[in-house]
MARDO-230375 format. One record per residue (C-alpha): residue in three letters; x, y, z. Coordinates in Angstrom, 2 decimals. Example, Ala and Ser with C-alpha at 12.3 -4.5 7.8 and 13.67 -1.06 7.14 Angstrom:
MARDO-230375
{"ALA" {12.30 -4.50 7.80}} {"SER" {13.67 -1.06 7.14}} 
end
This chain:
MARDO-230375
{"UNK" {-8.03 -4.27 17.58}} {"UNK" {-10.88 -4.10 15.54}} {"UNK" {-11.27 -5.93 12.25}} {"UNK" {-12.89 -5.36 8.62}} {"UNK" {-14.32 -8.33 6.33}} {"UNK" {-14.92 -8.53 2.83}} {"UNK" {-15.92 -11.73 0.74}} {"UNK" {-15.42 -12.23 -2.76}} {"UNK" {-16.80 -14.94 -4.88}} {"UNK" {-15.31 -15.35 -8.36}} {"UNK" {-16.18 -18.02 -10.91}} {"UNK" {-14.14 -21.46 -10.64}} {"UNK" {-13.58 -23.68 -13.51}} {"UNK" {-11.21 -26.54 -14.12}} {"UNK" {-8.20 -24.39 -15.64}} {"UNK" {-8.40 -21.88 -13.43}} {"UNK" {-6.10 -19.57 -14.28}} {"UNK" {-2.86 -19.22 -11.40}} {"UNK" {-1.58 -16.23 -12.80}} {"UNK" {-4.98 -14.02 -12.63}} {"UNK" {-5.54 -16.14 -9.03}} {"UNK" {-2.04 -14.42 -7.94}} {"UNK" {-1.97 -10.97 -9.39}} {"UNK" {-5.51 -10.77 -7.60}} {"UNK" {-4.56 -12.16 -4.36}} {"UNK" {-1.42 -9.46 -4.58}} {"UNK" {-3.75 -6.62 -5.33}} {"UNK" {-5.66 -7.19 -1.61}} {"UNK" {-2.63 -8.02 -0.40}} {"UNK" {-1.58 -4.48 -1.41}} {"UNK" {-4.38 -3.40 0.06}} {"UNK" {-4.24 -4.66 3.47}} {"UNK" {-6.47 -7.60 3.47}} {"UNK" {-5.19 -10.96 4.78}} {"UNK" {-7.28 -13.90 2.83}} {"UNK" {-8.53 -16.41 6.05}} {"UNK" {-10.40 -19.07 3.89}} {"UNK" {-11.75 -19.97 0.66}} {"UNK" {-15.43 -22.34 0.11}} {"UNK" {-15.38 -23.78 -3.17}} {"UNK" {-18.91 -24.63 -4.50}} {"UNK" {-18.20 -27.09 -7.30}} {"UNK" {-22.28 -27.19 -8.04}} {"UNK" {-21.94 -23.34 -8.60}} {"UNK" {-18.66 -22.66 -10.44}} {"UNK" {-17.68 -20.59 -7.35}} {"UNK" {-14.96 -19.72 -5.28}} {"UNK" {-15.92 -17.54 -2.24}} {"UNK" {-12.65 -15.83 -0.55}} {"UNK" {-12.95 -14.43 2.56}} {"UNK" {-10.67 -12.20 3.76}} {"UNK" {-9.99 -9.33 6.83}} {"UNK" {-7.68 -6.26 7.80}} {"UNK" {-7.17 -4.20 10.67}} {"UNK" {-9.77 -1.63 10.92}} {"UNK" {-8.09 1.62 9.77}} {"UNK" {-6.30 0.09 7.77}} {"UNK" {-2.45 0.47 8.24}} {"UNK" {-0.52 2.67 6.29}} {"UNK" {1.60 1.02 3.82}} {"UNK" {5.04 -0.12 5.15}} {"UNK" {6.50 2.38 3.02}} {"UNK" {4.33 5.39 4.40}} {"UNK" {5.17 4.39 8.02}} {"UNK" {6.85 6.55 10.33}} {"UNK" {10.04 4.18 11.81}} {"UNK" {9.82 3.00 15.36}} {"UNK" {12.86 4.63 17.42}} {"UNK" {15.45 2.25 18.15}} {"UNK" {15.20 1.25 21.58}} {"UNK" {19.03 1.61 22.29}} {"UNK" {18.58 5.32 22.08}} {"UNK" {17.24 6.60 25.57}} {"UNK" {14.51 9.61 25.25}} {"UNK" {15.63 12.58 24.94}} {"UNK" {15.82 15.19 27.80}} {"UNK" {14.76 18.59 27.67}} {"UNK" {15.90 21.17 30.16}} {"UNK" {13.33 24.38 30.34}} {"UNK" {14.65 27.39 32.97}} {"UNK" {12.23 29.72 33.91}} {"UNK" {13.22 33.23 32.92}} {"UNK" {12.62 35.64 35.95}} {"UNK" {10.72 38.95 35.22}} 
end
């Protein structure tokens, strides 16, 4: 499995606002990307996300083609030779 990475620093204040924080974080989440940390910098005003997704990306749950279920055995195909 191969991964991607992005980072993402936004500005960080004291009333920081949750709803723009969540609507953001569902937006990459839409997306594919997984946040794995976040490094405030209280000096800077920052907030530095970092997040990753499986490189390609996977195709939206929706778009995916359904696994079989596994209580169906494979199917068998008979092929007879036609004589000439």
């Amino acid at each position: 499995m191969t991964w991607q990475y992005h980072i993402e620093t936004v500005p960080y204040h004291t009333h920081f606002q949750k709803s723009e924080a969540t609507r953001s974080l569902n937006n990459f989440g839409e997306e594919g990307w997984e946040l794995v940390t976040a490094h405030l910098k209280e000096e800077a005003g920052t907030l530095t996300l970092f997040f990753k997704r499986q490189h390609p990306p996977s195709p939206p749950v929706s778009k995916r083609i359904p696994e079989p279920s596994r209580k169906t055995p494979p199917a068998i195909v008979s092929v007879k030779k036609s004589r000439q």
